[in-house]
Phi, psi and omega in degrees: 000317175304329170264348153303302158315308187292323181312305185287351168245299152357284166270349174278351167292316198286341170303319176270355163287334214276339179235106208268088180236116216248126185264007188257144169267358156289330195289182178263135160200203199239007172222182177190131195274031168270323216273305186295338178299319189269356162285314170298298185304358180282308201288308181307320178309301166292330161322302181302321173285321195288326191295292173009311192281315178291302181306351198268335158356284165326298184278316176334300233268308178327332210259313189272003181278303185281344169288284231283343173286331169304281170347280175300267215324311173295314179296309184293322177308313171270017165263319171279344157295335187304279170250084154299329205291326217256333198284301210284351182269002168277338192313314174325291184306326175288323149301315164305331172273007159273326158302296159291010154288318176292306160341302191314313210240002161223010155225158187252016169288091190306316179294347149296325170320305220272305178315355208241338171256323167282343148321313162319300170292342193283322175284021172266308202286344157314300180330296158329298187272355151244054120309343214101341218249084195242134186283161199265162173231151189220335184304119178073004171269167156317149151306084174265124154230106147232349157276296208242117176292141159279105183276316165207186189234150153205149190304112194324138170298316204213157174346274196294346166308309215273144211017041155291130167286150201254296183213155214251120209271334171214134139333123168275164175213165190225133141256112199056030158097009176277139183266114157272356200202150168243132185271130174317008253230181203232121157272157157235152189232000000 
């Protein structure tokens, strides 16, 4: 029996060397049955960040889809809305030229007429600028163009006339310092 026992501790030695398994996690050995459990949370841990990642992702795109459709609402709105400001300080002028329609057909005084139009225009042209809306003066400056369209050339009256604007056939405008309109013009050459 005694050799039966030394046999049986024999292979179960040669068994344990070849498999080396520690069920204490204190004891010392080389492998130990905590490191896959902390590899799995290493794996859960990174899942858990990346749905994290998508979702913030997610909310990110959700969020700029409804920023840039506010915009486009907003943008279409004030562009059909743009000019209200200037349509309604025109509604003013158009009642004085209604007025001075009626003036017109009931009296034969020219200079009242004529003062009666010209109040008109000085309040159209008030109106305007304060809107912004400011005329170019162009008469006796240089030609630029980026100011000025040319329509013809003629020969200058005098020296210092040449490439000059001589005369001016349509008002260039400026809004807010913007060129809105290019003044119409006669070079001399």
């Amino acid at each position: 029996m005694e050799e039966q026992a030394t046999t049986t501790s024999n292979v179960n030695e040669e068994l344990n060397q070849g498999i080396d398994i520690n069920a204490d996690e204190n004891a010392a050995g080389t492998s130990h049955l905590n490191e896959p459990v902390a590899e799995d949370n290493q794996l859960e841990k990174l899942q858990s960040e990346l749905q994290e990642q998508k979702d913030k992702y997610l909310r990110l795109m959700a969020e700029f889809d409804n920023f840039r459709r506010r915009t486009a609402k907003e943008r279409i709105e004030l562009i059909q809305t743009a000019g209200k400001d200037v349509i309604v300080s025109l509604l003013d002028v158009l009642d004085d030229c209604d007025r001075a329609e009626k003036q017109l057909q009931g009296s034969d005084d020219i200079a009242l007429q004529k003062e009666g139009i010209q109040l008109v225009f000085n309040k159209l042209r008030s109106s305007l600028q304060s809107k912004g809306v400011k005329a170019m003066e162009s008469i006796h400056a240089d030609f630029d163009v980026e100011k000025h369209e040319a329509i013809t050339e003629i020969p200058a009256p005098k020296e210092e006339l040449k490439g000059k604007v001589i005369d001016e056939v349509m008002k260039g405008y400026y809004l807010n310092d913007k060129i809105i309109r290019f003044a119409k013009v006669v070079v001399g050459k």
